[in-house]
Structure formats: C-alpha cells, structure tokens
PDB file with one MODEL, atoms N, CA, C and O in Angstrom:
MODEL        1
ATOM      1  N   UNK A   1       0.865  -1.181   0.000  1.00  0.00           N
ATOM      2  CA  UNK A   1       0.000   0.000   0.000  1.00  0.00           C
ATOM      3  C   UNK A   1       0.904   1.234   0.000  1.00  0.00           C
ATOM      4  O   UNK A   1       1.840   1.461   0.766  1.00  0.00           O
ATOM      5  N   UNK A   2       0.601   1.732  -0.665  1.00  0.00           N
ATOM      6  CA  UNK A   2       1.355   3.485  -0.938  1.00  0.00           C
ATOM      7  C   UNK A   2       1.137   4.142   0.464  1.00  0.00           C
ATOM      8  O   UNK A   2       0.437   3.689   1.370  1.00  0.00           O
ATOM      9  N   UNK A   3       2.033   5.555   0.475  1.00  0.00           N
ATOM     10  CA  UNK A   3       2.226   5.843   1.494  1.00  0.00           C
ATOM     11  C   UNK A   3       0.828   6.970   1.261  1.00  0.00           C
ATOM     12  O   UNK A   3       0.275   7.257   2.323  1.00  0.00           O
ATOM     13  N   UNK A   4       0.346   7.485   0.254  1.00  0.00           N
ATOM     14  CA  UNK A   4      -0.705   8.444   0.337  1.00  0.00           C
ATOM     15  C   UNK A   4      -2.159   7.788   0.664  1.00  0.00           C
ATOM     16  O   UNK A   4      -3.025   8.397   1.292  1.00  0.00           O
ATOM     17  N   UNK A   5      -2.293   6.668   0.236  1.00  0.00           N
ATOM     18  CA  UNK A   5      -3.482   5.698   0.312  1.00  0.00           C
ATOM     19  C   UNK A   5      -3.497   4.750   1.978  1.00  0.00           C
ATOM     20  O   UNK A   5      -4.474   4.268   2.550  1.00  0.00           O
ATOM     21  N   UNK A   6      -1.985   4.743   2.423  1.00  0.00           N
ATOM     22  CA  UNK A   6      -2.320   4.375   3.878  1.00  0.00           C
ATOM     23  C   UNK A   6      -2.619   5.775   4.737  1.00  0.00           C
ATOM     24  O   UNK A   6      -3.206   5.710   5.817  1.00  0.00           O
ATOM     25  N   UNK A   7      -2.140   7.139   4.135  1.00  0.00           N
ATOM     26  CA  UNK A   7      -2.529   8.215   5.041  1.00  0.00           C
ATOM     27  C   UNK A   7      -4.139   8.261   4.902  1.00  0.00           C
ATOM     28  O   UNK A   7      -4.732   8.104   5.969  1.00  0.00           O
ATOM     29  N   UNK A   8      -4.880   8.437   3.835  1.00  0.00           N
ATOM     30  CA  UNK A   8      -6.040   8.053   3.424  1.00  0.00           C
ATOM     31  C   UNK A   8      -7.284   7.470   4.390  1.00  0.00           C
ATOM     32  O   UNK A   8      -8.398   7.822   4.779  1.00  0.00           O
ATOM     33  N   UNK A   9      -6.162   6.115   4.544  1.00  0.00           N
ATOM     34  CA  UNK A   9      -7.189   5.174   5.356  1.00  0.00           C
ATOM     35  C   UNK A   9      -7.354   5.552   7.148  1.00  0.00           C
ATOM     36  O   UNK A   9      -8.341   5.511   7.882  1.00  0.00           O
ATOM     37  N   UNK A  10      -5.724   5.967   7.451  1.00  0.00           N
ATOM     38  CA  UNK A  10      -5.453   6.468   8.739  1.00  0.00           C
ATOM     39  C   UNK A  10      -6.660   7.688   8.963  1.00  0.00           C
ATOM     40  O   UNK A  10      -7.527   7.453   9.805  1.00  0.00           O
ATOM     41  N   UNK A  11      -6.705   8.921   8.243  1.00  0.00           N
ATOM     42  CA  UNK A  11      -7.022   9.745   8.168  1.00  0.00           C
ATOM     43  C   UNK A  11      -8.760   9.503   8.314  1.00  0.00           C
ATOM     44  O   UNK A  11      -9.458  10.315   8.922  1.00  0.00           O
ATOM     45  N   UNK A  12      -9.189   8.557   7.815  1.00  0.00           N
ATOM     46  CA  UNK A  12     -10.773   8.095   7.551  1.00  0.00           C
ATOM     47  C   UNK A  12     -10.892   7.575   9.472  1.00  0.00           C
ATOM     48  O   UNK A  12     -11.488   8.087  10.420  1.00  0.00           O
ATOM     49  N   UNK A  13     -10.145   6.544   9.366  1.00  0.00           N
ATOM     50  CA  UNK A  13     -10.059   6.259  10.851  1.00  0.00           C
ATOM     51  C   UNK A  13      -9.943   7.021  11.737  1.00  0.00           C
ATOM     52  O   UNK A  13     -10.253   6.470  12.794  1.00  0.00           O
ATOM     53  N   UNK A  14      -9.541   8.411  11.912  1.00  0.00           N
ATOM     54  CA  UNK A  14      -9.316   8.730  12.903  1.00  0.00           C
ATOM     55  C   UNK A  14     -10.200   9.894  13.029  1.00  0.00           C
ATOM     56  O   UNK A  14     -10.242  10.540  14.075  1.00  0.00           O
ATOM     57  N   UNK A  15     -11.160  10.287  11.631  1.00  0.00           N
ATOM     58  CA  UNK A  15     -12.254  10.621  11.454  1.00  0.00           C
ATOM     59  C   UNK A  15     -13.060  10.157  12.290  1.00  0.00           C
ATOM     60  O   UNK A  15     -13.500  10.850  13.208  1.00  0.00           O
ATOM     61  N   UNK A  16     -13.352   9.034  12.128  1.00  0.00           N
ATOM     62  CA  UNK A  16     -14.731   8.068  12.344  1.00  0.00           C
ATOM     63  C   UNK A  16     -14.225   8.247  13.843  1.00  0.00           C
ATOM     64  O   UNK A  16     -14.871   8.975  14.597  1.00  0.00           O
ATOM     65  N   UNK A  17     -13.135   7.627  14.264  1.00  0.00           N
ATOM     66  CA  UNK A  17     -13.185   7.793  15.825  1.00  0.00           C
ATOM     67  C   UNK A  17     -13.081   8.825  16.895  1.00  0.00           C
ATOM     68  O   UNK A  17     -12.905   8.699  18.107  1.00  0.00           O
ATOM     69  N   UNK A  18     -13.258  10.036  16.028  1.00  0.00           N
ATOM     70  CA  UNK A  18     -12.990  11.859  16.527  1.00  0.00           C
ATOM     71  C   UNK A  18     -15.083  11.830  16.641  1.00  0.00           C
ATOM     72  O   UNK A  18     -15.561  11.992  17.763  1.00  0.00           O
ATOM     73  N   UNK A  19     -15.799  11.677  15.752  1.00  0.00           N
ATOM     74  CA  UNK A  19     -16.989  11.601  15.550  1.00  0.00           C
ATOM     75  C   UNK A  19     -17.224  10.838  16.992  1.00  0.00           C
ATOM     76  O   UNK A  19     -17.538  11.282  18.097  1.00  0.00           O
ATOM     77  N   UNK A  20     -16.975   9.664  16.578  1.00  0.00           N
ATOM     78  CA  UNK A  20     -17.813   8.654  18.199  1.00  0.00           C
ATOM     79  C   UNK A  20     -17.225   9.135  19.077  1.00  0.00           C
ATOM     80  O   UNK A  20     -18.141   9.376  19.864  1.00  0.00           O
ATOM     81  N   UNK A  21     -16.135   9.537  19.640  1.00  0.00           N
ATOM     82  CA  UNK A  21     -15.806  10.127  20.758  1.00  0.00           C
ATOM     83  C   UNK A  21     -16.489  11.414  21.383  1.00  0.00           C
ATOM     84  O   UNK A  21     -16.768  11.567  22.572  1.00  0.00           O
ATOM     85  N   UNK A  22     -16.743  12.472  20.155  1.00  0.00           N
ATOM     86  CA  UNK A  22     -17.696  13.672  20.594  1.00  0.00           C
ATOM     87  C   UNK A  22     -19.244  13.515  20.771  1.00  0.00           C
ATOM     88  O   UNK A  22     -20.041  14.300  21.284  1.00  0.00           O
ATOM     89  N   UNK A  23     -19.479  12.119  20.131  1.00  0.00           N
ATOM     90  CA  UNK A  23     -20.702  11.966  20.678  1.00  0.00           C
ATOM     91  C   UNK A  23     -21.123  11.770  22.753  1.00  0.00           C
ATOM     92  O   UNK A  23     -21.952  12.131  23.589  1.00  0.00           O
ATOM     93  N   UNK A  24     -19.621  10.807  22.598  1.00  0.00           N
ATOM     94  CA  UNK A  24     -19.689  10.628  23.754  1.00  0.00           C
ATOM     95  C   UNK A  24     -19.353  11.375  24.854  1.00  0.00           C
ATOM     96  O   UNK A  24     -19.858  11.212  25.964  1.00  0.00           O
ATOM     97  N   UNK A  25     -18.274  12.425  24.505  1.00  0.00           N
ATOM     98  CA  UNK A  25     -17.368  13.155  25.327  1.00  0.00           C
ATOM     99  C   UNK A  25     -17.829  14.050  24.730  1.00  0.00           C
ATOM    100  O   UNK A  25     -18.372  13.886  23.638  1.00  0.00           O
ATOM    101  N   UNK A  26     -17.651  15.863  25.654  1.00  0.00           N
ATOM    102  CA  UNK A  26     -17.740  17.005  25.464  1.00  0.00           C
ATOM    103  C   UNK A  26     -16.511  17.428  23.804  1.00  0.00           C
ATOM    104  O   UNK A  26     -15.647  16.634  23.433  1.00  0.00           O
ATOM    105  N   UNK A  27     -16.712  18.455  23.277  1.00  0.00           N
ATOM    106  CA  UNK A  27     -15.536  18.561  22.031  1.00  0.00           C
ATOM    107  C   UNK A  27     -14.619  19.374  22.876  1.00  0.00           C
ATOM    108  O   UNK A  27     -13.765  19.905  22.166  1.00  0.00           O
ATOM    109  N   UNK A  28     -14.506  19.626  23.982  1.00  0.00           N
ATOM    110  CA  UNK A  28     -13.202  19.594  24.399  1.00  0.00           C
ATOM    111  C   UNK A  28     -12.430  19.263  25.547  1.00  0.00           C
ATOM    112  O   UNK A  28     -11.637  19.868  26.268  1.00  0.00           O
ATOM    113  N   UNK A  29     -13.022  17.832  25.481  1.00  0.00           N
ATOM    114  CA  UNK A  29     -12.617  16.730  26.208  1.00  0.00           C
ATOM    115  C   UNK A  29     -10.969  16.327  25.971  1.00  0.00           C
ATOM    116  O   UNK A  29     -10.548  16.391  24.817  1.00  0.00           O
ATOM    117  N   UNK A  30     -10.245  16.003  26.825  1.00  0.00           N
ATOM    118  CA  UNK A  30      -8.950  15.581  26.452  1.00  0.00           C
ATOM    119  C   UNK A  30      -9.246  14.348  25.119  1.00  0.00           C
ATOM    120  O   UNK A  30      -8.468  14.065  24.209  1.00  0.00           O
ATOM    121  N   UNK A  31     -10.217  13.942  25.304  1.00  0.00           N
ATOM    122  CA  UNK A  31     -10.263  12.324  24.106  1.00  0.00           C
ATOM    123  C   UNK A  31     -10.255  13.309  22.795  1.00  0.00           C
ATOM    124  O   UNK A  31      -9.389  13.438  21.929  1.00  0.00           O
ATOM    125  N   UNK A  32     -11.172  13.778  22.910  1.00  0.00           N
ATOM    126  CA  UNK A  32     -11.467  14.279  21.362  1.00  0.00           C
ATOM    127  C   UNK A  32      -9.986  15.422  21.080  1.00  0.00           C
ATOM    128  O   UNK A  32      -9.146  15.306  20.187  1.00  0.00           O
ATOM    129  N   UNK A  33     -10.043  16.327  21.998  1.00  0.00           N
ATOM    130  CA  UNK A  33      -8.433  17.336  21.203  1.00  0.00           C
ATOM    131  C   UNK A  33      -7.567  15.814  20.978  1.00  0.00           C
ATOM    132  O   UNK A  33      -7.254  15.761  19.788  1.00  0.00           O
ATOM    133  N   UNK A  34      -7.293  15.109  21.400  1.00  0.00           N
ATOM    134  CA  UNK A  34      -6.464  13.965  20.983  1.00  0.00           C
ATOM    135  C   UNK A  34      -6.522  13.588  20.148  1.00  0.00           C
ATOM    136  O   UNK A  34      -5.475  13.469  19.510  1.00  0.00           O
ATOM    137  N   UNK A  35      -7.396  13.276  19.745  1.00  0.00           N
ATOM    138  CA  UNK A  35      -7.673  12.504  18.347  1.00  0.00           C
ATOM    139  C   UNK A  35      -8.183  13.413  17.453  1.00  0.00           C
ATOM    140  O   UNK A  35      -8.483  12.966  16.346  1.00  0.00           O
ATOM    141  N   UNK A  36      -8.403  14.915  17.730  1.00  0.00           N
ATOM    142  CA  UNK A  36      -8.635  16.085  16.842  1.00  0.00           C
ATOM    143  C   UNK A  36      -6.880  16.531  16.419  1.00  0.00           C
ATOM    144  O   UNK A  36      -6.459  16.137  15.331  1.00  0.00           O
ATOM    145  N   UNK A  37      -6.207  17.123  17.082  1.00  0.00           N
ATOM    146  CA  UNK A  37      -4.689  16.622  16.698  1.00  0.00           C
ATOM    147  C   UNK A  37      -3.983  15.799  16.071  1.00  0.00           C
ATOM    148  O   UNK A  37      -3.269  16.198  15.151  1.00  0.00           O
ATOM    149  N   UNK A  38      -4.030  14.312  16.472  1.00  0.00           N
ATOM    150  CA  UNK A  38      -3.643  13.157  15.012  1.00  0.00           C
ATOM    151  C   UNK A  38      -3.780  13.539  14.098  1.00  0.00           C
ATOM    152  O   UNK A  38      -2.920  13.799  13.257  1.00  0.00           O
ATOM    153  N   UNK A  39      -5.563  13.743  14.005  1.00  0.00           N
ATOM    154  CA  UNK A  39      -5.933  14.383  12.407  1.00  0.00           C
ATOM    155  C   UNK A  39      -5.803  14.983  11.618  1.00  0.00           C
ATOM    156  O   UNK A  39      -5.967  14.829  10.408  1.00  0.00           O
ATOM    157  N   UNK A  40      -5.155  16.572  12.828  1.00  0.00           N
ATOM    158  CA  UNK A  40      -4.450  17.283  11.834  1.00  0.00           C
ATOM    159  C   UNK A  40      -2.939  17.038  11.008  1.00  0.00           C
ATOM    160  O   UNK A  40      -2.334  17.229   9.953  1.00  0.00           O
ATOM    161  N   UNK A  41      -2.859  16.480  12.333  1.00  0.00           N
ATOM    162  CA  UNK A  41      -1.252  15.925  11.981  1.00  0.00           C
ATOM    163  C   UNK A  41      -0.900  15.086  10.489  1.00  0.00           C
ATOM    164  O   UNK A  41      -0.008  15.121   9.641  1.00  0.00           O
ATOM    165  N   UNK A  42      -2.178  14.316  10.728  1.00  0.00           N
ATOM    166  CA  UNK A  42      -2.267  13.293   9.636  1.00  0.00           C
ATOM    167  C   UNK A  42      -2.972  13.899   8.444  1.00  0.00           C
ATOM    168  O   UNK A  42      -2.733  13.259   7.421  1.00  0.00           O
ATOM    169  N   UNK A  43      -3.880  15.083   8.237  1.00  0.00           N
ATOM    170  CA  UNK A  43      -3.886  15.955   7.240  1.00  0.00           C
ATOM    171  C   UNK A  43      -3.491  16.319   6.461  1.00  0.00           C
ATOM    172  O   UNK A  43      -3.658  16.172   5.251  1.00  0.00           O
ATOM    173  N   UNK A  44      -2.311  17.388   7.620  1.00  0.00           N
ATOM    174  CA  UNK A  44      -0.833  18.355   7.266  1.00  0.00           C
ATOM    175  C   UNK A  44       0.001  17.396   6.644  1.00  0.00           C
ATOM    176  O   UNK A  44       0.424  17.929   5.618  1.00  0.00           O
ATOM    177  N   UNK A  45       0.616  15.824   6.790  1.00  0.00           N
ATOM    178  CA  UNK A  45       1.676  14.960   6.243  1.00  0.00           C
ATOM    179  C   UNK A  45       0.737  14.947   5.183  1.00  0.00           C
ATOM    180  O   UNK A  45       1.164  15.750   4.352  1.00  0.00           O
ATOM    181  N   UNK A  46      -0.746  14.247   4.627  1.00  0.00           N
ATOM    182  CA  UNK A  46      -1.078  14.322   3.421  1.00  0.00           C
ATOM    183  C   UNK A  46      -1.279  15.574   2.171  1.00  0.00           C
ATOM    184  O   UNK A  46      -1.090  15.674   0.959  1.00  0.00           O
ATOM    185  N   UNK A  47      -1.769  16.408   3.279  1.00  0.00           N
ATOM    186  CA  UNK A  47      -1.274  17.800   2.437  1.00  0.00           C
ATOM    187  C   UNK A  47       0.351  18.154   1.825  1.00  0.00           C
ATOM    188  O   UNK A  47       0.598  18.792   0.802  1.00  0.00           O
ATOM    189  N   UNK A  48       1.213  17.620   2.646  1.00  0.00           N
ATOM    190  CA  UNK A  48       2.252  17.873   2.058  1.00  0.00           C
ATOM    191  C   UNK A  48       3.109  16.907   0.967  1.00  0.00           C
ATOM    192  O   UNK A  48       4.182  17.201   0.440  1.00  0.00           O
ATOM    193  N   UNK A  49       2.668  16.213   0.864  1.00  0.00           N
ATOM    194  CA  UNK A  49       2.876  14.869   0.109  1.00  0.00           C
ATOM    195  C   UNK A  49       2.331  15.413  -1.457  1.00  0.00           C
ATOM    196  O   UNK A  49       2.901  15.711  -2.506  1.00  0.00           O
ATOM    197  N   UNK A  50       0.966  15.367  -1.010  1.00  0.00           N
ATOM    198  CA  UNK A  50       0.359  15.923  -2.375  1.00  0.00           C
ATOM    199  C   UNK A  50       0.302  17.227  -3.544  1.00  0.00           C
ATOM    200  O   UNK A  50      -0.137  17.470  -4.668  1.00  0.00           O
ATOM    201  N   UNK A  51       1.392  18.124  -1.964  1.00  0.00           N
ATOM    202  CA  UNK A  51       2.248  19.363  -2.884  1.00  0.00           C
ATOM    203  C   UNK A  51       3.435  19.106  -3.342  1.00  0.00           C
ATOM    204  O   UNK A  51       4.068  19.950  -3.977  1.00  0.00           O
ATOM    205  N   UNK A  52       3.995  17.645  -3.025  1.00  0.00           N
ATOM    206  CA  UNK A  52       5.317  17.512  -3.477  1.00  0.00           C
ATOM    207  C   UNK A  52       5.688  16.739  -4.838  1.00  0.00           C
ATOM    208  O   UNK A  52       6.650  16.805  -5.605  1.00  0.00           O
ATOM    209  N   UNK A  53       4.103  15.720  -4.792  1.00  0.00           N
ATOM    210  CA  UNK A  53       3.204  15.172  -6.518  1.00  0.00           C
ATOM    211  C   UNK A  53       3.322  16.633  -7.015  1.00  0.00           C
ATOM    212  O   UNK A  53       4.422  16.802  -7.542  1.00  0.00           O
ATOM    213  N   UNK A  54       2.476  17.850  -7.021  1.00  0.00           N
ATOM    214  CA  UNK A  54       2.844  18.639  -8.030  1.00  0.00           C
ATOM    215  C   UNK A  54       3.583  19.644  -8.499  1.00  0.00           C
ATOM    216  O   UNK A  54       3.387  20.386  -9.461  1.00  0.00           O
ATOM    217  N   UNK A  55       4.574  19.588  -7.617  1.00  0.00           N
ATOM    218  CA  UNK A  55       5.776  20.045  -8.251  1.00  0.00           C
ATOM    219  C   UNK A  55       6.414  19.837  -9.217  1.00  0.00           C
ATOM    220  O   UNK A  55       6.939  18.729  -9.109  1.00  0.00           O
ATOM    221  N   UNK A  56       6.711  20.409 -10.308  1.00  0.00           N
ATOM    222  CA  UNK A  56       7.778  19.693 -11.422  1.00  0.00           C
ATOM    223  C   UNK A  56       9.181  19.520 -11.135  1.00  0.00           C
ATOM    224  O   UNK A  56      10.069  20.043 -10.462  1.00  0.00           O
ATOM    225  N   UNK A  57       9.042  18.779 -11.751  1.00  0.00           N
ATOM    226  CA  UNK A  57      10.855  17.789 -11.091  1.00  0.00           C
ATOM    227  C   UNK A  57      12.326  19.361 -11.158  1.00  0.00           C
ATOM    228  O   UNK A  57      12.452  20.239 -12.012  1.00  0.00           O
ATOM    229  N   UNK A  58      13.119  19.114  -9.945  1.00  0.00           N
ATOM    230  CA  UNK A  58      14.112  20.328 -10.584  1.00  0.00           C
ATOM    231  C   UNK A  58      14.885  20.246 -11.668  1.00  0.00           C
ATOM    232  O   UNK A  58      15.628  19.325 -12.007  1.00  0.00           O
ATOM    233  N   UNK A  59      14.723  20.994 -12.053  1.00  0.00           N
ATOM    234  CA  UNK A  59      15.933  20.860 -13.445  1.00  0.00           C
ATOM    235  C   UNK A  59      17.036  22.065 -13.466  1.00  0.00           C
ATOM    236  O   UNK A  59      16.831  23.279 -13.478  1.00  0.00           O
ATOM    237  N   UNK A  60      18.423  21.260 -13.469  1.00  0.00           N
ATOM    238  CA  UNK A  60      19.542  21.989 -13.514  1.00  0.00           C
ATOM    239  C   UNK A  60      19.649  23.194 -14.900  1.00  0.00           C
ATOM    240  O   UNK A  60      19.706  22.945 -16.104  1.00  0.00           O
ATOM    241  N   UNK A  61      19.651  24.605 -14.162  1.00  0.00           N
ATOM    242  CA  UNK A  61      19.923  25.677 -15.077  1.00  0.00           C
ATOM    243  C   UNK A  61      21.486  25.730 -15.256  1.00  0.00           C
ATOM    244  O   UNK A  61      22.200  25.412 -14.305  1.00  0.00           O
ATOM    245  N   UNK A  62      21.970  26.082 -16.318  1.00  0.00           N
ATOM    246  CA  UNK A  62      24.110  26.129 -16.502  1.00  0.00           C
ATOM    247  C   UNK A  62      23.104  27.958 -16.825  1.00  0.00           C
ATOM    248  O   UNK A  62      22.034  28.431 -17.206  1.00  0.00           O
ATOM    249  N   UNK A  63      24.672  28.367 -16.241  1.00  0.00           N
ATOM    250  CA  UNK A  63      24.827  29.569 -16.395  1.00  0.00           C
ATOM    251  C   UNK A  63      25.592  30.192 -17.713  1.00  0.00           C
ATOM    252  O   UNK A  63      25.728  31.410 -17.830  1.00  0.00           O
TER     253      UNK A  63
ENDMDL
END
C-alpha cells in the first residue's frame, strides 16, 4: 500500500473515531483534542505529500 493511500485510510479512521468520541465526550474533552490533533497531523503529512506530486521535477539551469 502506498504511502498516500495508507494516510487516506489512517485519516478516515481517525475521522470516524474523533466523531464517536464527541458523541460521547464534550468537544473539548482531552479524548477528542487527541484525536482532533492526530488528524491534523495526519492531514498536514497528506497535504504535504500531495504538494510535493505537483511540483515539477528540478531541473539543472548552466549559467
């Protein structure tokens, strides 16, 4: 599994378990900022991944 498609799945997961936790817990319960944090965390690494797909490759300028 690729590294953008396991952030993907992480990212879905930790969705789904940020959701059931605020059902259960206040939203700013230590559970939920916890697992509201991962998410971003795990966001921000897919966000940056997917700016580094569109970059065009460097190419050496000679002077």
């Amino acid at each position: 599994m690729n590294v953008e498609l396991k952030l993907l799945t992480e990212i879905e997961e930790c969705r789904k378990e940020m959701n059931r936790l605020a059902k259960r817990y206040s939203l700013t319960s230590k559970h939920v900022v916890y697992v509201s944090s991962k998410l971003d965390y795990l966001l921000n690494e897919y966000e940056t991944i997917k700016q580094k797909d569109q970059q065009p490759p460097f190419r050496k300028v000679s002077c």
